[in-house]
mmCIF file of the N, C-alpha and C atoms, coordinates in Angstrom:
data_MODEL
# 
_entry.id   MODEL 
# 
loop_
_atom_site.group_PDB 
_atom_site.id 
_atom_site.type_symbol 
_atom_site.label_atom_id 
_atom_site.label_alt_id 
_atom_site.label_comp_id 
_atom_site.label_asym_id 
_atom_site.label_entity_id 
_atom_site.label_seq_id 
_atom_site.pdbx_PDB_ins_code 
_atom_site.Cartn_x 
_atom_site.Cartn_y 
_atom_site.Cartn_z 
_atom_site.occupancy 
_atom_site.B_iso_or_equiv 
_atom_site.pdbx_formal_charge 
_atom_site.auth_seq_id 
_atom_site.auth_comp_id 
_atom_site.auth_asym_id 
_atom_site.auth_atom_id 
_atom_site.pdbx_PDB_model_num 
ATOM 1   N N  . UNK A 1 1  ? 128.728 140.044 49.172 1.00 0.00 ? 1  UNK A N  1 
ATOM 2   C CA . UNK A 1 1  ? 129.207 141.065 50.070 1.00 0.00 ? 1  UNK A CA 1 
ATOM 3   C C  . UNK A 1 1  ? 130.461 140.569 50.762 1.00 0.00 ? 1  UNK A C  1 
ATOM 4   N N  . UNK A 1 2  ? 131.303 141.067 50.845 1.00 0.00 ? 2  UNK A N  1 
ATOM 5   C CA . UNK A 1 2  ? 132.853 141.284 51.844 1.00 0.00 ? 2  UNK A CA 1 
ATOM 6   C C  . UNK A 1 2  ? 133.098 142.154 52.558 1.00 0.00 ? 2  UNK A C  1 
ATOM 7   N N  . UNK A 1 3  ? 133.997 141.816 53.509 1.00 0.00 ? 3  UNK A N  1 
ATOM 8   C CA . UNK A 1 3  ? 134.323 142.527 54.590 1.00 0.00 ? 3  UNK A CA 1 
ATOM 9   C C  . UNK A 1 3  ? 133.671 142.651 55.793 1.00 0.00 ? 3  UNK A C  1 
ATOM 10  N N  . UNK A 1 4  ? 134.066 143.748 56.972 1.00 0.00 ? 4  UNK A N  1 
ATOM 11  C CA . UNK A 1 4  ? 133.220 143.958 57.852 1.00 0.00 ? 4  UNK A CA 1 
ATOM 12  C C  . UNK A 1 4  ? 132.329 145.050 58.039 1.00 0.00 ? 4  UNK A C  1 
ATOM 13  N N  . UNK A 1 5  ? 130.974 144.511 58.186 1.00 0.00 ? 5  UNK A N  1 
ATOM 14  C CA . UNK A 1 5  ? 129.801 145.329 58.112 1.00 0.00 ? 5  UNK A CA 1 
ATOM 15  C C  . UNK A 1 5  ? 129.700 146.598 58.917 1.00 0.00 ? 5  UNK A C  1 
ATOM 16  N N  . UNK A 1 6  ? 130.550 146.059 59.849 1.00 0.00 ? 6  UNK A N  1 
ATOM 17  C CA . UNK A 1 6  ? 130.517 147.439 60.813 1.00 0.00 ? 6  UNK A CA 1 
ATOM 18  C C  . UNK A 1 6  ? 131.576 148.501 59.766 1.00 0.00 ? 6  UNK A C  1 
ATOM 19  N N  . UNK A 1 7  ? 131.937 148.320 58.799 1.00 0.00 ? 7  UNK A N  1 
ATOM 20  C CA . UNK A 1 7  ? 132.870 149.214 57.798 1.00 0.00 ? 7  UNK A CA 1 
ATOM 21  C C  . UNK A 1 7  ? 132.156 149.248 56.601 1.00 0.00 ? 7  UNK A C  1 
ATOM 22  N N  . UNK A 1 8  ? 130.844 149.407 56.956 1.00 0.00 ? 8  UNK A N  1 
ATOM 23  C CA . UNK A 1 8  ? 129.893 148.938 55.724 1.00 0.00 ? 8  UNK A CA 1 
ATOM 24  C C  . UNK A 1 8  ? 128.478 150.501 55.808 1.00 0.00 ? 8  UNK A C  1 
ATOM 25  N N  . UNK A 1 9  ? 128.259 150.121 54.577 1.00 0.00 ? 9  UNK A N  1 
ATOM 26  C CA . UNK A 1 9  ? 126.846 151.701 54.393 1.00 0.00 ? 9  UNK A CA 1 
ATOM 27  C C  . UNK A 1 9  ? 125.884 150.727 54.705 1.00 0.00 ? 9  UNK A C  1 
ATOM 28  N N  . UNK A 1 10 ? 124.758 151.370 55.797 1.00 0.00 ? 10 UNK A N  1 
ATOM 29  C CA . UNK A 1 10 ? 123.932 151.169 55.641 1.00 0.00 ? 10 UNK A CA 1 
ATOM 30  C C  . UNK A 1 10 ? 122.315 151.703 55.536 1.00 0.00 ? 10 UNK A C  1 
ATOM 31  N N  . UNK A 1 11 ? 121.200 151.721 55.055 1.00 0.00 ? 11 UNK A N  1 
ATOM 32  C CA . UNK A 1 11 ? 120.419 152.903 55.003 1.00 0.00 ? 11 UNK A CA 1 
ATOM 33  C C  . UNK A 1 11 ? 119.501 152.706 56.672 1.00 0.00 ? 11 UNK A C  1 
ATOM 34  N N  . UNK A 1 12 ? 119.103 154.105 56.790 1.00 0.00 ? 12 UNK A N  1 
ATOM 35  C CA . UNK A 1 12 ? 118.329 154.098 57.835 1.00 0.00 ? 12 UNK A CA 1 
ATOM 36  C C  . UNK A 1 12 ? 117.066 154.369 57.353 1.00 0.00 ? 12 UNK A C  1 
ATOM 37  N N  . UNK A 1 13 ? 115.909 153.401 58.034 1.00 0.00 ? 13 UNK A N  1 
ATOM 38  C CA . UNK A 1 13 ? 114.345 153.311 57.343 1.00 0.00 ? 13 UNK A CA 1 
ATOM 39  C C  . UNK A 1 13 ? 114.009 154.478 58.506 1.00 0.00 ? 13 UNK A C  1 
ATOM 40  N N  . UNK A 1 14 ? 114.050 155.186 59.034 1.00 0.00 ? 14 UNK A N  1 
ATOM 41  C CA . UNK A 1 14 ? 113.471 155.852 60.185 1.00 0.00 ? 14 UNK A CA 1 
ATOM 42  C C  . UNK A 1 14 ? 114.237 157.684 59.674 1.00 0.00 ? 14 UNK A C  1 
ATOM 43  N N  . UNK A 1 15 ? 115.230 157.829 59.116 1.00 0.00 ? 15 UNK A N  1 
ATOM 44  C CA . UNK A 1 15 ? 115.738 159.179 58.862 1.00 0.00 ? 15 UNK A CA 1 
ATOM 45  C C  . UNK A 1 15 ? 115.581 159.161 57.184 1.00 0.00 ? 15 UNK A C  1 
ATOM 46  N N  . UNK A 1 16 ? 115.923 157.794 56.526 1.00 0.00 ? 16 UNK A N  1 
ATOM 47  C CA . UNK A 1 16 ? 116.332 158.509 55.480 1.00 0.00 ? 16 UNK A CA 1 
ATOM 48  C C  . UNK A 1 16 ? 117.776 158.129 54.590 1.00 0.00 ? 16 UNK A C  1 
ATOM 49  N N  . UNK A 1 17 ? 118.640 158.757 55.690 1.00 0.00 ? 17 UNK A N  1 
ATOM 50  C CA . UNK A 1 17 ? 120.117 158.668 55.310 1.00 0.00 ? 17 UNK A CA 1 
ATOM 51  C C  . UNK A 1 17 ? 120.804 157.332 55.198 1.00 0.00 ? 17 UNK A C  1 
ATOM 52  N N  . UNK A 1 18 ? 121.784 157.525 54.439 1.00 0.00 ? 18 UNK A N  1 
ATOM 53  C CA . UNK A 1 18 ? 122.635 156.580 55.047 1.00 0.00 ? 18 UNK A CA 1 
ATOM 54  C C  . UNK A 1 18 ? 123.994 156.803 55.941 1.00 0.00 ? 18 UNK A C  1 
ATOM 55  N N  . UNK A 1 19 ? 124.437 155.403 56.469 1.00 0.00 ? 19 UNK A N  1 
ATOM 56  C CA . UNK A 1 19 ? 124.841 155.511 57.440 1.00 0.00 ? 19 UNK A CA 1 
ATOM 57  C C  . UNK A 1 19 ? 126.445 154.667 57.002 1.00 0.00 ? 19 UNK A C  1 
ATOM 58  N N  . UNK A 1 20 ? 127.532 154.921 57.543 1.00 0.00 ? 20 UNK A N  1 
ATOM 59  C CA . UNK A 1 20 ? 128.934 154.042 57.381 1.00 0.00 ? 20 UNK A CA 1 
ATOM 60  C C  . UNK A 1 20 ? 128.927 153.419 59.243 1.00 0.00 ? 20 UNK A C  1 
ATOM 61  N N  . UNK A 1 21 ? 128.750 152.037 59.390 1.00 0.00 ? 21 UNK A N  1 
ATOM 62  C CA . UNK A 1 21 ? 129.289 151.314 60.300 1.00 0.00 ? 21 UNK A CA 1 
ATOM 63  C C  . UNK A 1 21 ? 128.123 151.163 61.583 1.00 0.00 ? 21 UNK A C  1 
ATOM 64  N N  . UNK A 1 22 ? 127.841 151.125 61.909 1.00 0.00 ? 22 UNK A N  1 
ATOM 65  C CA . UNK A 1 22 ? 126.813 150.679 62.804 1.00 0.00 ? 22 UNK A CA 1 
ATOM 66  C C  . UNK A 1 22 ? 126.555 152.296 63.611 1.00 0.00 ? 22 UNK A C  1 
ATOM 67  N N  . UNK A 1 23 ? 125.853 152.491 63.270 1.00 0.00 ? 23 UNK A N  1 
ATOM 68  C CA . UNK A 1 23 ? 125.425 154.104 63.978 1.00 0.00 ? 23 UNK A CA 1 
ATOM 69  C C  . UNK A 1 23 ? 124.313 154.195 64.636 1.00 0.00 ? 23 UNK A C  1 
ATOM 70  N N  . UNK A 1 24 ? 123.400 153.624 63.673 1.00 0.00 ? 24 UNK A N  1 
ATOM 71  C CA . UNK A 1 24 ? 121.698 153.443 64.065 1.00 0.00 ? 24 UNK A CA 1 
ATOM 72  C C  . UNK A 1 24 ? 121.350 151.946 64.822 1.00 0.00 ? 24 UNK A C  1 
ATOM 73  N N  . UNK A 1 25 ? 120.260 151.699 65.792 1.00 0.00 ? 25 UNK A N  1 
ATOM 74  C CA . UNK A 1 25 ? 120.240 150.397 66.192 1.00 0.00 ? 25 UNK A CA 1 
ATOM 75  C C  . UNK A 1 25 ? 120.172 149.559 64.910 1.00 0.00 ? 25 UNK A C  1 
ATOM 76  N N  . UNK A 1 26 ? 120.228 148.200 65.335 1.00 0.00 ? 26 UNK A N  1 
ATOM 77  C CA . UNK A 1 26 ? 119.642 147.267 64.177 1.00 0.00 ? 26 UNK A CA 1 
ATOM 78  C C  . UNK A 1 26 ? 118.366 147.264 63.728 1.00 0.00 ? 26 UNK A C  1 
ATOM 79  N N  . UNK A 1 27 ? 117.141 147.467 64.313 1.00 0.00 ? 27 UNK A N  1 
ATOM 80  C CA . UNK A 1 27 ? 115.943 147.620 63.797 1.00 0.00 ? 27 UNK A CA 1 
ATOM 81  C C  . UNK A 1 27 ? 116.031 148.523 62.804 1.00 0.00 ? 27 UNK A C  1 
ATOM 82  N N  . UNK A 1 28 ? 116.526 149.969 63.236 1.00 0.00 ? 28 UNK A N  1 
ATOM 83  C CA . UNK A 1 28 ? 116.243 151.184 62.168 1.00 0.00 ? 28 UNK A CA 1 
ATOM 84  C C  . UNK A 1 28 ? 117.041 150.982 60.473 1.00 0.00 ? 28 UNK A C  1 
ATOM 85  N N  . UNK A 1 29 ? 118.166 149.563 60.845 1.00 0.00 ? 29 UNK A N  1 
ATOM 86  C CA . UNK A 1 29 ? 118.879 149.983 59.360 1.00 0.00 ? 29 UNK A CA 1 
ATOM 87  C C  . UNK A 1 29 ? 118.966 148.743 58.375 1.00 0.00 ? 29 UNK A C  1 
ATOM 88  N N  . UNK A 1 30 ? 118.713 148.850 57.605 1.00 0.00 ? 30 UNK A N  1 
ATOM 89  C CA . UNK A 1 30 ? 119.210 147.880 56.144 1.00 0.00 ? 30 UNK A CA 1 
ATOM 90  C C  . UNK A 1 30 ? 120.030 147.965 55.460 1.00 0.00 ? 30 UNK A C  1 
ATOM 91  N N  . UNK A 1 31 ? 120.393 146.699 55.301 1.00 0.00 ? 31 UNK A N  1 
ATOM 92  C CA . UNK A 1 31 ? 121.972 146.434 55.044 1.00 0.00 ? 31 UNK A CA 1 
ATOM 93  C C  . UNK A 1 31 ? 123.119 145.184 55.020 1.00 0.00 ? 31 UNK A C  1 
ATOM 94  N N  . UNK A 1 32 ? 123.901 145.477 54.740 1.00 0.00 ? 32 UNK A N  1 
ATOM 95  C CA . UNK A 1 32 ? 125.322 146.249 54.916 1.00 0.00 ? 32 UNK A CA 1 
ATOM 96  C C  . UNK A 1 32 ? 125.093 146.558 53.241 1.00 0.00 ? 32 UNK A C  1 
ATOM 97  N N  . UNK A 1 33 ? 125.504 147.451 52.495 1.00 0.00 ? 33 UNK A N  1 
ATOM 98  C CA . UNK A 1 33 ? 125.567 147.441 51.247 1.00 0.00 ? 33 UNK A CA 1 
ATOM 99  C C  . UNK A 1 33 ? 127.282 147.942 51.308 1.00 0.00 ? 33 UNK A C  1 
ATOM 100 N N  . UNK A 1 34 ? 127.752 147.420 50.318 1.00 0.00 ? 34 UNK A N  1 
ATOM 101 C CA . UNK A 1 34 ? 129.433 148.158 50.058 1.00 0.00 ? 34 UNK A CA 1 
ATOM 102 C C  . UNK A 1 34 ? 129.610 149.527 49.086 1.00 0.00 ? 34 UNK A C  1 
ATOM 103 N N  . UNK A 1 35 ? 128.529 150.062 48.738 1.00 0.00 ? 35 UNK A N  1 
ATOM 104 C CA . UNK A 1 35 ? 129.186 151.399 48.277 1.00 0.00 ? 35 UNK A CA 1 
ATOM 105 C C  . UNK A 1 35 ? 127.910 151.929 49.239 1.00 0.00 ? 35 UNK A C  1 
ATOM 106 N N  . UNK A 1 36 ? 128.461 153.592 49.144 1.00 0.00 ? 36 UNK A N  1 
ATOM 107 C CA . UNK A 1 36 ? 127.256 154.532 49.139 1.00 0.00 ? 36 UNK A CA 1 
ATOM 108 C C  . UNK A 1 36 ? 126.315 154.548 48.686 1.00 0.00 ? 36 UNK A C  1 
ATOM 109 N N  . UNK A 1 37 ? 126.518 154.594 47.233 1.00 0.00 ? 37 UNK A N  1 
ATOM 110 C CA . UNK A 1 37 ? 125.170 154.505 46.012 1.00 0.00 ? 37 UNK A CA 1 
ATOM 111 C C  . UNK A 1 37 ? 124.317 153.558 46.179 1.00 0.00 ? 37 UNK A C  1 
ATOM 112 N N  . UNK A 1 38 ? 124.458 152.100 46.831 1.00 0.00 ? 38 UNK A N  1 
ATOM 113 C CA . UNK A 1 38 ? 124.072 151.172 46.948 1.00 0.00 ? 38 UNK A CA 1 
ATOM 114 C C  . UNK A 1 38 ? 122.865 151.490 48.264 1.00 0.00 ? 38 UNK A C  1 
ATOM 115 N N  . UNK A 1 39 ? 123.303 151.732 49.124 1.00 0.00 ? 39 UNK A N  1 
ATOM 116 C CA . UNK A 1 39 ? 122.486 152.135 50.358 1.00 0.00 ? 39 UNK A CA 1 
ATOM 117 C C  . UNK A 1 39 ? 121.394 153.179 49.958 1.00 0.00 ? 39 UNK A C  1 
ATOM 118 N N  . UNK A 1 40 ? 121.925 154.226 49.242 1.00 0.00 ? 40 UNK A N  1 
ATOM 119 C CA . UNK A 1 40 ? 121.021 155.340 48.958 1.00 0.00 ? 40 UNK A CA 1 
ATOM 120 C C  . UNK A 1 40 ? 119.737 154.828 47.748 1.00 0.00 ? 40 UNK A C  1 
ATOM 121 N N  . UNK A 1 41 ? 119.677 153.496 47.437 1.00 0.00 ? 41 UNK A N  1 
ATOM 122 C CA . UNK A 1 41 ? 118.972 153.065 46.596 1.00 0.00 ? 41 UNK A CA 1 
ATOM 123 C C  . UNK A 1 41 ? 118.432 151.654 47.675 1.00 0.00 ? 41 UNK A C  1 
ATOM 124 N N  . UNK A 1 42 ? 118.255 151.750 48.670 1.00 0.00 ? 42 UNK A N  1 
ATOM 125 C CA . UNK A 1 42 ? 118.299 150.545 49.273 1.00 0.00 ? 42 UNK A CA 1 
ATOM 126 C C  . UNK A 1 42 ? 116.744 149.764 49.091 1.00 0.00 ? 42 UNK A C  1 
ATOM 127 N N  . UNK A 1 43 ? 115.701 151.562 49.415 1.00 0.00 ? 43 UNK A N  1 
ATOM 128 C CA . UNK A 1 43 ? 114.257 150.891 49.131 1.00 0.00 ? 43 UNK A CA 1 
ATOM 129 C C  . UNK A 1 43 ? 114.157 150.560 47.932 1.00 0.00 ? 43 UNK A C  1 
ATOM 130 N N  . UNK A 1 44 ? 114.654 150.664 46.650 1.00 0.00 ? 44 UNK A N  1 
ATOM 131 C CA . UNK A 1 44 ? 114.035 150.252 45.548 1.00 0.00 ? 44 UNK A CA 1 
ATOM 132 C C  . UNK A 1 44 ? 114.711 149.039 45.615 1.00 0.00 ? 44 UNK A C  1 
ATOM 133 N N  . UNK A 1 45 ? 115.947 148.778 46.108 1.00 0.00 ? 45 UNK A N  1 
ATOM 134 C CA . UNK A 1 45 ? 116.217 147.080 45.561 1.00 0.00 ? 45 UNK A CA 1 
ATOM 135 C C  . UNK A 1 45 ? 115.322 146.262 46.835 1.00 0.00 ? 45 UNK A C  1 
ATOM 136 N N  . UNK A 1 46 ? 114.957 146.876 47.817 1.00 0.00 ? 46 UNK A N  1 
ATOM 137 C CA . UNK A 1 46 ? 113.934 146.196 48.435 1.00 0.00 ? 46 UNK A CA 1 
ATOM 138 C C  . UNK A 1 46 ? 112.939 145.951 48.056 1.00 0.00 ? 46 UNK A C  1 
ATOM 139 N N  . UNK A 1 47 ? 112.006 146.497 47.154 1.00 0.00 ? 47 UNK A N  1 
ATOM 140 C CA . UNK A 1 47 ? 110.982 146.631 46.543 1.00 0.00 ? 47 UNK A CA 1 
ATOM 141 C C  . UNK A 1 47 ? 110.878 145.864 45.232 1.00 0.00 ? 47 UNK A C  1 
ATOM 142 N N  . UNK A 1 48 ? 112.058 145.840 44.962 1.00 0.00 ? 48 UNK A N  1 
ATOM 143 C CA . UNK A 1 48 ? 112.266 144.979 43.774 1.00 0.00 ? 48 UNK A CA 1 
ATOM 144 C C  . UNK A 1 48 ? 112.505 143.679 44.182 1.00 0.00 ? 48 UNK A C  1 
ATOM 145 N N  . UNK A 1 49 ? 113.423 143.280 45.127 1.00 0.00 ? 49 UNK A N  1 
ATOM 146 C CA . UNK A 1 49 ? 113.653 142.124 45.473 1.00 0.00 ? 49 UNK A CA 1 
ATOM 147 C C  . UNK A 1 49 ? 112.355 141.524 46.103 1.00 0.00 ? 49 UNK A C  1 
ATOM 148 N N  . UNK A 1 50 ? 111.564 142.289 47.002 1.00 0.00 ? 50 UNK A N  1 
ATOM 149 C CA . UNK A 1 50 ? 109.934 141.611 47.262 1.00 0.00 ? 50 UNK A CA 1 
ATOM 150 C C  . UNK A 1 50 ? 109.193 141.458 46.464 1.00 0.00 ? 50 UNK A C  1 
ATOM 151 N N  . UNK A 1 51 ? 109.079 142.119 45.044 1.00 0.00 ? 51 UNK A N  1 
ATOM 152 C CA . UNK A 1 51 ? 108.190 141.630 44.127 1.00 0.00 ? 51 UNK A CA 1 
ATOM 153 C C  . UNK A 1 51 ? 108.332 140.333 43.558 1.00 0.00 ? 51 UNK A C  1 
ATOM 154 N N  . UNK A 1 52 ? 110.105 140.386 43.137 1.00 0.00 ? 52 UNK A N  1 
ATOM 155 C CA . UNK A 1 52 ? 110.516 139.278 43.049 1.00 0.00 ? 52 UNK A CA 1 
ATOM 156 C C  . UNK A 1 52 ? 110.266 137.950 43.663 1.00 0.00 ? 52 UNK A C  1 
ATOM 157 N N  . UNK A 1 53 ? 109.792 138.160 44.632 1.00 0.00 ? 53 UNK A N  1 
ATOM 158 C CA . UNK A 1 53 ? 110.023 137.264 45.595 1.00 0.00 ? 53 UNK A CA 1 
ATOM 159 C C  . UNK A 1 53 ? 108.681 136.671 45.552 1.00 0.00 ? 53 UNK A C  1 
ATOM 160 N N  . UNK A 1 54 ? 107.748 137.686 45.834 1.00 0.00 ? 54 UNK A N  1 
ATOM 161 C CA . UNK A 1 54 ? 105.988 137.387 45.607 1.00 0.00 ? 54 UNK A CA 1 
ATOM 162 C C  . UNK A 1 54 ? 105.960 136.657 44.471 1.00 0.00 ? 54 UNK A C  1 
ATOM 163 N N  . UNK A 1 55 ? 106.579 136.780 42.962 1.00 0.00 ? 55 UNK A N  1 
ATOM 164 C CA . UNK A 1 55 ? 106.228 136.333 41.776 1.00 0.00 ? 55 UNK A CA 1 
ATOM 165 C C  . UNK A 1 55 ? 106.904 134.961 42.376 1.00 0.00 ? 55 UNK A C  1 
ATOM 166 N N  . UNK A 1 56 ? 107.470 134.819 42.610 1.00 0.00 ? 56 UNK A N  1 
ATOM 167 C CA . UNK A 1 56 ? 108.946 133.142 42.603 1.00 0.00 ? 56 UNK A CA 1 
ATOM 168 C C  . UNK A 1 56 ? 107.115 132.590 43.776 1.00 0.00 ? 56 UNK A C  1 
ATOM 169 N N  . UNK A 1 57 ? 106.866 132.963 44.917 1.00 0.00 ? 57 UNK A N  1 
ATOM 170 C CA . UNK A 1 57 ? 106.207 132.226 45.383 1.00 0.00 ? 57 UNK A CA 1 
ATOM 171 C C  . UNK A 1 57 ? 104.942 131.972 45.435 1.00 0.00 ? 57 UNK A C  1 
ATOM 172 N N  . UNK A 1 58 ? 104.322 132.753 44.142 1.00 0.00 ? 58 UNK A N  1 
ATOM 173 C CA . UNK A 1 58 ? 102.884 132.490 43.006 1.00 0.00 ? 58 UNK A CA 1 
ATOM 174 C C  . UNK A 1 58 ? 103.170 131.529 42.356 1.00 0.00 ? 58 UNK A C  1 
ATOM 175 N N  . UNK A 1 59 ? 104.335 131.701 41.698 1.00 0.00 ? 59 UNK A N  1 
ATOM 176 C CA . UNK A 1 59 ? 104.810 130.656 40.499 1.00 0.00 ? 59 UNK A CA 1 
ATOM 177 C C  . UNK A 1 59 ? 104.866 129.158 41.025 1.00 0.00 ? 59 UNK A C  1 
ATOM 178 N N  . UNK A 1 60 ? 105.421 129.384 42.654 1.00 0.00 ? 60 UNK A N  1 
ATOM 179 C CA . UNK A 1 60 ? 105.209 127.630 43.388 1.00 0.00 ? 60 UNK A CA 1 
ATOM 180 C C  . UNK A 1 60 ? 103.993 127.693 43.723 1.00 0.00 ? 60 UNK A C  1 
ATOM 181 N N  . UNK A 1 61 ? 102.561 128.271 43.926 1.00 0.00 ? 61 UNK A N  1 
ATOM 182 C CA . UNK A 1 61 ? 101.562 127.712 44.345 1.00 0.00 ? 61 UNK A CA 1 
ATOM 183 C C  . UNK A 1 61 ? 100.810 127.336 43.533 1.00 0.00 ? 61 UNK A C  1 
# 
């Protein structure tokens, strides 16, 4: 990621939408992603990246 986040999409877990630049508090948003498309897909790369993450730390126990 580059640039500044406050010039950045980010999704809001509480509406839905996404958002350009700091709109929503910090709790409500995830992020910074650099396109639109990116934000509007934010829960699945979350979801993906936690599975990921569960498998990587099965695989160390």
């Amino acid at each position: 990621m580059s640039g500044d986040p406050s010039k950045q999409y980010w999704y809001n877990t509480n509406t839905g939408d996404v958002e350009f630049g700091y709109v929503s508090p910090a709790p409500d948003r995830v992020g910074p992603f650099e396109t639109k498309a990116e934000a509007e897909h934010a829960l699945e790369t979350l979801r993906a990246n936690s599975a990921k993450w569960a498998e990587e730390d099965a695989a160390n126990d």
